[in-house]
C-alpha positions in Angstrom: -2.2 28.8 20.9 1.1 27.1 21.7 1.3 24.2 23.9 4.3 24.7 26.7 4.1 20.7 27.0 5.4 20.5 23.0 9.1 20.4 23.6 11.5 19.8 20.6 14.4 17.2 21.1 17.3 16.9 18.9 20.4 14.6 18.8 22.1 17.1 21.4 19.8 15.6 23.9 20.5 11.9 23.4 22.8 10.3 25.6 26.0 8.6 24.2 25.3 5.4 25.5 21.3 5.3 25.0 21.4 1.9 23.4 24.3 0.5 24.7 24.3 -3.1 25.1 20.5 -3.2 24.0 19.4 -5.7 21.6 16.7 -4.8 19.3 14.3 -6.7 16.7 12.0 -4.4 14.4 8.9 -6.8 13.6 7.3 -6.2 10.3 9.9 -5.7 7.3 7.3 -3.4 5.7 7.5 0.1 3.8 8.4 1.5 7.4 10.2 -1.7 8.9 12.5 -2.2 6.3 13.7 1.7 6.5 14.0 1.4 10.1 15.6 -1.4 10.0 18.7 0.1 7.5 18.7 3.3 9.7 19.6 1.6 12.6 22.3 -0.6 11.0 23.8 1.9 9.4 23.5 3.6 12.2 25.7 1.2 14.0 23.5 -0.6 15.8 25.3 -3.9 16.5 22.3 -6.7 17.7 19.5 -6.2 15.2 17.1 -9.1 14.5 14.0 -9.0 12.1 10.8 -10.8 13.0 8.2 -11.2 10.5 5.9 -14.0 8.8 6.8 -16.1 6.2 6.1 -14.0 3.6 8.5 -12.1 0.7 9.3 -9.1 3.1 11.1 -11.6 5.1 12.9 -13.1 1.9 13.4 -9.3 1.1 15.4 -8.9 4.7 17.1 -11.6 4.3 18.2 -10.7 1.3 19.4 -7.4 2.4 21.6 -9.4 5.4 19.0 -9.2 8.0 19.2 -12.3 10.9 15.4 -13.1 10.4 13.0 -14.9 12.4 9.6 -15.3 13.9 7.6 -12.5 15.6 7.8 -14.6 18.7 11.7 -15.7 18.6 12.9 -12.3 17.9 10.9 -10.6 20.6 11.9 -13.2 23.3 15.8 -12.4 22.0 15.4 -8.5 22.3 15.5 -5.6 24.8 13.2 -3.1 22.9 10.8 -4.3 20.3 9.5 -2.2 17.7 6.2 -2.8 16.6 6.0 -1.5 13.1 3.3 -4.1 11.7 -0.3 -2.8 10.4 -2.5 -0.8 13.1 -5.7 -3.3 12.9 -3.2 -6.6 12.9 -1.2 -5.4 15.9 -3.5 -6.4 18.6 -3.8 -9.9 18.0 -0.1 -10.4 17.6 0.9 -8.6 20.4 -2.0 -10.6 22.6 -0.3 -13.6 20.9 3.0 -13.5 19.9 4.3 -10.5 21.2 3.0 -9.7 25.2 3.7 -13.3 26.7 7.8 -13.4 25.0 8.9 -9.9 26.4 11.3 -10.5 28.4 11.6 -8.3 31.9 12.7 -4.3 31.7 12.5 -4.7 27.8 10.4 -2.1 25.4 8.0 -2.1 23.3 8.3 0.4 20.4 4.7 1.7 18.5 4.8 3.9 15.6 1.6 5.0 15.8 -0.5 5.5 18.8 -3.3 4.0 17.4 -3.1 0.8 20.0 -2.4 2.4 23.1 -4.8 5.2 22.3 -8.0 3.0 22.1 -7.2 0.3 24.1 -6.5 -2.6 21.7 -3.2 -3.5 23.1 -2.1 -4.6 27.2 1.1 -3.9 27.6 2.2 -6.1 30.6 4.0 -5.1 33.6 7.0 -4.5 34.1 7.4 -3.3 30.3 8.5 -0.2 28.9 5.6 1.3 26.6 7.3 4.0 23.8 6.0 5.9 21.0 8.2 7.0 17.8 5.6 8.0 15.4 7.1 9.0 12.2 5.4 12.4 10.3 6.2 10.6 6.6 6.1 7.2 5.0 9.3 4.8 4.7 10.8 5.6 1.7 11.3 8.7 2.3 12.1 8.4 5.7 15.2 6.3 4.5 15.7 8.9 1.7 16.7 11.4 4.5 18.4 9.2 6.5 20.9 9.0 3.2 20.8 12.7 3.0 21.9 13.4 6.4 18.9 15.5 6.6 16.6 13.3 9.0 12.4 13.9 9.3 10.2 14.8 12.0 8.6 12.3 14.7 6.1 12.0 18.0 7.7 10.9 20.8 6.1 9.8 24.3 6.9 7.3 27.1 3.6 6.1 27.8 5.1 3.6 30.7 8.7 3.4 32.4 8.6 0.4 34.4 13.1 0.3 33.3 13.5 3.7 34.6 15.1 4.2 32.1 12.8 4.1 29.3 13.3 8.2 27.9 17.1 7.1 27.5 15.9 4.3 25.2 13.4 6.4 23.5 16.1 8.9 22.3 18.2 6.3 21.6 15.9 5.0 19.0 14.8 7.8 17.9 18.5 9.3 17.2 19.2 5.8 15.4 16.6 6.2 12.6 17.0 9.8 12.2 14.5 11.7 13.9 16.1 14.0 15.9 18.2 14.9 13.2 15.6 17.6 12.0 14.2 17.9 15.7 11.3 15.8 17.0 8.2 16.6 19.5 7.1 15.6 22.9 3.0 14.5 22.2 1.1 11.0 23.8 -0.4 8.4 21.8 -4.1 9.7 22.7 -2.5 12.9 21.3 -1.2 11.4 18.0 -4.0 9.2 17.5 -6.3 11.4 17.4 -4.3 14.1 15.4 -3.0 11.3 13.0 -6.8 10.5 12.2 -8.6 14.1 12.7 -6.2 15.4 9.4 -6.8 12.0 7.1 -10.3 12.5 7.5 -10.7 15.8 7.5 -8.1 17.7 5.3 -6.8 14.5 3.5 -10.6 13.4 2.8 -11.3 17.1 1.4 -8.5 17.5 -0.8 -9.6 13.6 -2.0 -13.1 15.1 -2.4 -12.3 18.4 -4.3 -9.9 16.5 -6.6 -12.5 14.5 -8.1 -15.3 16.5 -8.0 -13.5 19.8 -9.8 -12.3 17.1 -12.4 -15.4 15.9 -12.7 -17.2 19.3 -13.6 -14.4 20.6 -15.1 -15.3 17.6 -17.7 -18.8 18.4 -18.2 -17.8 22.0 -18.6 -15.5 21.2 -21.6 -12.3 21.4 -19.7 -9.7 19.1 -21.7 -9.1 15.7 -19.2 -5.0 16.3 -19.4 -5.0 19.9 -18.6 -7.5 19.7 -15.5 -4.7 16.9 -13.9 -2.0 19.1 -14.9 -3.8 22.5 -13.0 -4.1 20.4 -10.4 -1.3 18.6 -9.5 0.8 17.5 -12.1 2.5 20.5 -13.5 4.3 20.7 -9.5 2.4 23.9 -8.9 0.4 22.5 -5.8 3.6 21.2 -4.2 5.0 24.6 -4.4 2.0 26.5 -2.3 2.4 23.8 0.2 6.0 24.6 0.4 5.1 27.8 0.8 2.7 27.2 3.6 5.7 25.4 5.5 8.3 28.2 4.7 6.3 31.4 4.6 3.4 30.1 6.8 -0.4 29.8 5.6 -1.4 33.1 5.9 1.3 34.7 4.3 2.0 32.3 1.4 -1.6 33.7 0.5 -0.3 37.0 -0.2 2.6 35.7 -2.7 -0.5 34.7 -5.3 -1.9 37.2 -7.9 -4.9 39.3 -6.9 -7.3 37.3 -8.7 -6.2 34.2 -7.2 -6.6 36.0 -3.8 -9.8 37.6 -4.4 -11.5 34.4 -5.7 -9.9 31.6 -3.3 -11.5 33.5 -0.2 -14.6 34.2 -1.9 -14.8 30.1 -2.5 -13.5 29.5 0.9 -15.9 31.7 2.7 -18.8 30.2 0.9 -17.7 26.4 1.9 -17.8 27.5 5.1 -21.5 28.0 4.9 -21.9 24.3 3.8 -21.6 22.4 6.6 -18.3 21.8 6.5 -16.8 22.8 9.9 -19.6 20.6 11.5 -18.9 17.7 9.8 -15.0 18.2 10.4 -16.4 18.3 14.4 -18.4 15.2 14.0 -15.5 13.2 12.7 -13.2 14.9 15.5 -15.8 13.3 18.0 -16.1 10.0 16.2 -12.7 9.5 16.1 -11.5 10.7 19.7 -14.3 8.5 20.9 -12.6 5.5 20.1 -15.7 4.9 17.3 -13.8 4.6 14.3 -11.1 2.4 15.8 -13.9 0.0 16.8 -15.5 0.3 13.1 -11.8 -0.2 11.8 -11.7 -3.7 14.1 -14.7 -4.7 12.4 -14.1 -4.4 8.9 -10.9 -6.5 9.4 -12.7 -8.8 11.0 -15.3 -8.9 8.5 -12.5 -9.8 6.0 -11.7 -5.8 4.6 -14.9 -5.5 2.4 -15.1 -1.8 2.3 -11.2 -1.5 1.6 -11.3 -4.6 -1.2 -14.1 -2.6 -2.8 -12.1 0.9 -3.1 -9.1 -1.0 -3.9 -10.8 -2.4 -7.1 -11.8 1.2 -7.5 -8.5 2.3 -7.4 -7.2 -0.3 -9.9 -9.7 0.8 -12.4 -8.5 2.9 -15.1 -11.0 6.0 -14.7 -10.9 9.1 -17.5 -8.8 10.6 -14.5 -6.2 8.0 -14.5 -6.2 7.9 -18.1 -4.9 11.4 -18.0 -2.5 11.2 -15.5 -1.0 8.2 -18.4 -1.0 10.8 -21.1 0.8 13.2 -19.3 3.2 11.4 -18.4 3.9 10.1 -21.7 4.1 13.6 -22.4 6.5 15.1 -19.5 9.3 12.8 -18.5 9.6 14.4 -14.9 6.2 12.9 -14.5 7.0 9.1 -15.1 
């Protein structure tokens, strides 16, 4: 069912003057910092500061030309403040650094609605509160930005205490690209929870079949190099998603072979049977909840130890990643 309340805004609806005379600092020089930061200068956007630690993505934005300071200096020097540092970190430095230097009628900025959503940040009064939440990672973000082809985005104005805080919004927005392809009208409860709901639902059940088909595919005397190549790295999987965007889920279905048809429902109806719609609904509940953002504000306070442990996973080099190195060795448009 379509929502009446999803509107679509492109650069037609920006105002000429949305950021004119606004001074803006993008703390964090991260993956999604640094491409925002290089969208709005080459934008043309004339005061732009970078706040970050003293760290190497500040040495990298200096590097690139960037005035850089401190989180605290460049928010106390800026009209809108984008907040593009990591979801857990973000309410201590905003408690900190960020809340008690905003100066009066400025904005703060989030890319994800993960803060305002649960309750982790205050934002104080008086301040405008914005969301530009970005469908796709930096690089690719800037990528587009190059291309003149721009990427989709969130937008909300949570609080306008400038009265003019949509004006901004679109502004920014138009700046870094995202109204180029057309961006959507949702809150940060909204994108929260949606962001979440799909990472650990479809994203953890792709993650799941991945490594379990490759792991009886083994046992079953399935070479190691051909299962990663059926199931991702021949390009084949990007195309169906493609597919699902162009031709639309249902559809795209009937472009496969009859086998593939007859078998792929057969499978699907059967998973259906196996619990997995309830435990999609559990997480759903979990998440909008605010349970998982609580859990998440644990483990960082408990020093990260479930993420160190699947990053040492990760680094491992498992019979699936040794695949993935022979066949690349082996296809150049792999590497």
């Amino acid at each position: 069912m379509s929502s009446s309340n999803f509107k679509r805004y492109t650069s037609a609806d920006c105002p000429a003057d949305a950021l004119a005379g606004e001074r803006i600092a993008v703390l964090g020089h991260g993956n999604l910092g640094r491409s925002f930061a290089l969208n709005l200068r080459d934008h043309g956007v004339p005061s732009l500061a970078v706040g970050n630690i003293d760290d190497p993505y500040a040495a990298t934005a200096q590097a690139a030309g960037f005035a850089v300071g401190d989180i605290a200096g460049a928010t106390r020097g800026a009209d809108l403040v984008l907040v593009l540092l990591p979801d857990e970190v973000i309410p201590e430095v905003f408690a900190t650094q960020i809340a008690p230097n905003l100066q009066t009628n400025a904005a703060v900025v989030f890319a994800s609605g993960y803060c305002l959503a649960y309750g982790l940040v205050t934002v104080p009064r008086g301040i405008d509160a914005l969301l530009l939440a970005p469908r796709m990672g930096g690089e690719a973000i800037r990528q587009r930005f190059m291309d003149a082809e721009g990427f989709h985005a969130f937008l909300s104005v949570e609080h306008d205490r400038s009265g003019k805080a949509w004006k901004r919004l679109l502004g920014l927005a138009d700046a870094v690209g995202a109204l180029r392809a057309g961006s959507f009208a949702l809150s940060a409860r909204q994108e929260a929870n949606l962001d979440l709901f799909i990472e650990q639902t479809l994203g953890a059940a792709i993650g799941a079949a991945v490594l379990s088909a490759f792991s009886v595919g083994i046992e079953n005397g399935l070479p190691a190099e051909a299962l990663a190549l059926e199931m991702y790295m021949s390009g084949e999987m990007e195309t169906v998603w493609q597919g699902f965007r162009t031709e639309g889920f249902h559809r795209s279905a009937t472009t496969h072979g009859p086998t593939a048809m007859f078998g792929g429902m057969m499978r699907t109806m059967q998973l259906f049977q196996t619990g997995l719609l309830e435990q999609f609904q559990r997480t759903c509940e979990e998440i909008q909840t605010g349970q998982f953002a609580q859990r998440f504000q644990e483990e960082r306070d408990a020093g990260y130890p479930m993420l160190s442990k699947v990053r040492a996973m990760h680094n491992q080099l498992d019979p699936l990643g040794e695949a993935e190195e022979q066949l690349r060795r082996q296809l150049p448009s792999a590497g």
